[in-house]
C-alpha positions as CSV (number, residue, x, y, z in Angstrom):
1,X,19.6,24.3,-2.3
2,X,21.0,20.8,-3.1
3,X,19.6,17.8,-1.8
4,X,22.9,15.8,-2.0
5,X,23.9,18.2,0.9
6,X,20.9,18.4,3.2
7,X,21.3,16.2,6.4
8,X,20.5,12.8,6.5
9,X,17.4,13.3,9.1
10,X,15.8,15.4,6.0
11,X,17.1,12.7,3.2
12,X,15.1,10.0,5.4
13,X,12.5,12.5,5.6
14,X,12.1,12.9,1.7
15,X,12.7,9.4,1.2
16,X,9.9,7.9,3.5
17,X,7.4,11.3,2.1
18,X,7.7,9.6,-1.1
19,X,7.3,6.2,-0.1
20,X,4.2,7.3,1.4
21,X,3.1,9.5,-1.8
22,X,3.7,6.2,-4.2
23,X,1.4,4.7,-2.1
24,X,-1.5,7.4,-2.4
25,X,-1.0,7.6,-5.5
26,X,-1.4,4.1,-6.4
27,X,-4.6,3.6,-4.1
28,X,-5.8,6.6,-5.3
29,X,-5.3,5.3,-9.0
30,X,-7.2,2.0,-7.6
31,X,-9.9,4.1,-6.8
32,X,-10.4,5.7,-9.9
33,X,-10.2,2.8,-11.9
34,X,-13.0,1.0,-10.0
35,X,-15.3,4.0,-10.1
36,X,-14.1,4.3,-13.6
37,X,-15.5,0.5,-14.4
38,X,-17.9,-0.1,-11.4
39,X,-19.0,-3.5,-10.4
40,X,-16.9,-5.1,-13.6
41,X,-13.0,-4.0,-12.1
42,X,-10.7,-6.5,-11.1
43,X,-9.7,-7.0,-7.7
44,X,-6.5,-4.5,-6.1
45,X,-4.5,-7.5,-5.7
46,X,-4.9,-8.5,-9.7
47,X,-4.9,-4.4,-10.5
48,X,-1.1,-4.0,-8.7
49,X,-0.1,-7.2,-10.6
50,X,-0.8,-6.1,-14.0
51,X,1.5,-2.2,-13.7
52,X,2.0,-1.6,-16.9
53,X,-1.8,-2.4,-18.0
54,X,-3.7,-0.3,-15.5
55,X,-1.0,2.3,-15.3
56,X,0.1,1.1,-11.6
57,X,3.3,3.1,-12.1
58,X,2.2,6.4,-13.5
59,X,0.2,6.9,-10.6
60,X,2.5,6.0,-8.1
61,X,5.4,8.3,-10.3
62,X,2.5,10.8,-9.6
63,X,2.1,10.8,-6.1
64,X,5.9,10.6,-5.8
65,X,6.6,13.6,-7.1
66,X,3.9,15.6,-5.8
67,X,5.3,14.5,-2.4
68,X,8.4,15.1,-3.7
69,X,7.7,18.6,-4.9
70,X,6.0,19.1,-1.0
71,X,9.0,18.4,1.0
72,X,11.3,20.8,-1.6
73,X,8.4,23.2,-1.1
74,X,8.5,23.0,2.9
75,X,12.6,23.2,3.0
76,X,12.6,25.8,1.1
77,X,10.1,28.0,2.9
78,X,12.0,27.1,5.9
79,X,15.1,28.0,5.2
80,X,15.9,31.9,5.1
């Protein structure tokens, strides 16, 4: 079960899956942090401009990999 060898219709597959999961995962970070601080949070555009300070990447790394560890999950359930 090597990636490197899967066909390129299921490399484009994994690759937009965790496009899409970095993005979850850093809304879904967004969202945390303004519950987390209410009324006081900064806006998204000044929250994705500061990474490293509101942990921009970590949640993105996050959804990444769970999509990531989704699309491994599906291929390999498909494949007998």
């Amino acid at each position: 079960m090597n990636p490197l060898r899967w066909p390129n219709s299921y490399k484009i597959a994994l690759l937009i899956s965790v496009l899409i999961g970095v993005l979850i995962g850093a809304l879904l970070g967004y969202q945390i942090y303004t519950n987390r601080f209410g009324f006081a949070s900064k806006s998204l555009d000044y929250w994705v401009n500061h990474p490293i300070k509101y942990g921009v990447y970590w949640w993105g790394l996050l959804g990444g990999s769970i999509a990531t560890g989704l699309m491994l999950i599906k291929r390999l359930t498909n494949s007998s």
